[in-house]
N, C-alpha and C positions, 0 to 999 in steps of 0.2 A: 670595396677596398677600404683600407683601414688607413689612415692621415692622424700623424701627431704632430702639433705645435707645441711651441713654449710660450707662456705666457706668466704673468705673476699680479697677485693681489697685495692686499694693503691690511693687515688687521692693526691697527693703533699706527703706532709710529714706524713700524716693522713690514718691510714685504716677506712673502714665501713665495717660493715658487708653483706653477701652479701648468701641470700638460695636461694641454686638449686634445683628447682621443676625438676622431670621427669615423663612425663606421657605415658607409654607405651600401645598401644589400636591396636585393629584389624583394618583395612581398608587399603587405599594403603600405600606400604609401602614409606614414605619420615620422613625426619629430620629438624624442625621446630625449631628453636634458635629464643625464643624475650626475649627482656630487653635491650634494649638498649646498644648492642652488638659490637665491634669493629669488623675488618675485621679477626684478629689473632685469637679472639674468635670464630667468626663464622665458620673457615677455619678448627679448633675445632674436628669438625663432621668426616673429614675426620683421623685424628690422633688417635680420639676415637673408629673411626671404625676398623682401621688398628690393633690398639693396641691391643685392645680388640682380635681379630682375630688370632693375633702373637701369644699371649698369651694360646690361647689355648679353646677359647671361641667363639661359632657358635652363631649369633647372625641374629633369624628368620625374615623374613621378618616382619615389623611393620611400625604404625604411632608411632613416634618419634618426643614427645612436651617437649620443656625446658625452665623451664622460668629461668630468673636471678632477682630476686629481690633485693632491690627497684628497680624498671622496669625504673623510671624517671634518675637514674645513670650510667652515660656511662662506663661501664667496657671495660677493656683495657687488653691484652695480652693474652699469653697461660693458664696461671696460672688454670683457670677453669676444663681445662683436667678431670687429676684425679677424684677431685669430680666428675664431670659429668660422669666420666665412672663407676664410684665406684655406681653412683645413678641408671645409668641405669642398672645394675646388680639388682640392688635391684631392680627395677619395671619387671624386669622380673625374678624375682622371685630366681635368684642366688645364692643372697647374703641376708640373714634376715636384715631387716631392724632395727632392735636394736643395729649392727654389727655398724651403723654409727653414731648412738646418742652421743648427747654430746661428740663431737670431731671437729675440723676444720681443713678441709684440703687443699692442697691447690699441685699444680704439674705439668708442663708441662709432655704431654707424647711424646716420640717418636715412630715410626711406630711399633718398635719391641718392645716396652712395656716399656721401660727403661724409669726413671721419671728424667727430668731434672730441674735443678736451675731456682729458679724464683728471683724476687726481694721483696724486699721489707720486708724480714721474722721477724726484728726486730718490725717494728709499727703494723706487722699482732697478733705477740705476744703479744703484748702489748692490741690489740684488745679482742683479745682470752679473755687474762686474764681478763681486765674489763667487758668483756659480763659476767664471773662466768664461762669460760671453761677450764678445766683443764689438756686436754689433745690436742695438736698440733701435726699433722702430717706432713713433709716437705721434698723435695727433702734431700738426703743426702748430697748435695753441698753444700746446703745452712742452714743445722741445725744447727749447732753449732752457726750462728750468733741468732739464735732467743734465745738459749739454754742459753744464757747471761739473763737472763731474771727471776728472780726466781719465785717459784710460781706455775710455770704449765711445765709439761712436756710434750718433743719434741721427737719425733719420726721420727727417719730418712728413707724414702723409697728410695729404688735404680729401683725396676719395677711393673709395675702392678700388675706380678702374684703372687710376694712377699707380695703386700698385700694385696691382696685376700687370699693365704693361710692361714697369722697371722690375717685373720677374720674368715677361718676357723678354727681356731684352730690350726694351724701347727705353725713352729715357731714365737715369735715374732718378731714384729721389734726393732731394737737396740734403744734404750732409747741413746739420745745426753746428754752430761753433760758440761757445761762450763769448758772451757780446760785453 
């Protein structure tokens, strides 16, 4: 099954927008990263895999395809994580995929699910808002800088499994507000 997110990079002062295809298929199982991927993104798969796993999520042998579009922009850091695990859930079928419409997310992970600080969360906000997105999901460390921002609400995640839950249904996650 095939799962797109939204997500967005940072080149200089400037974000773009940036969707995560995942395409999850029968045959041998490997983990295929293209778009013009840095080493931190690529390295990715492994944190993804971990996380996912910690978390509480058996994850079947498969082929494992992710693009990052525009394919021609070199994306740079952890940042992709989250989406990218949040997408692959959805291609296998986990998490419904209306679960991630219209939202951008954005989150390093660590092995045991925990979502770390990225950079850049102000001009990501900024992106959000001008694509028409209304809703921002971001490490807890780093909300409050994007939550400066009026317009569109930010959502702070502290682990993986926290937000998977608040897309099942179970709690949500804390809404950041300019302090």
């Amino acid at each position: 099954m095939l799962a797109k997110i939204l997500s967005a990079g940072v080149l200089g002062i400037e974000a773009y927008p940036v969707q995560i295809e995942v395409d999850v298929s029968l045959g041998l199982p490997q983990y295929n990263l293209v778009g013009l991927a840095d080493s931190a993104v690529k390295e990715g798969a492994v944190r993804v895999r971990s996380a996912l796993e910690n978390s509480g999520f058996s994850l079947p042998p498969r082929r494992v395809t992710i693009n990052l579009a525009p394919a021609d922009v070199r994306k740079d850091g952890a940042a992709f994580d989250l989406p990218i695990a949040l997408a692959l859930l959805v291609a296998l079928e986990l998490l419904p995929e209306e679960a991630l419409a219209e939202r951008l997310w954005l989150g390093e992970l660590g092995l045991d699910g925990s979502i770390r600080r990225v950079s850049g969360a102000l001009p990501i906000a900024m992106r959000a808002q001008k694509d028409g997105l209304r809703e921002l999901i971001l490490p807890a460390d780093c909300a409050s800088e994007a939550a400066a921002l009026a317009g569109i609400h930010v959502f702070a995640a502290s682990s993986l499994r926290g937000v998977v839950d608040a897309l099942q249904g179970g709690p949500p996650l804390p809404r950041v507000t300019e302090t």
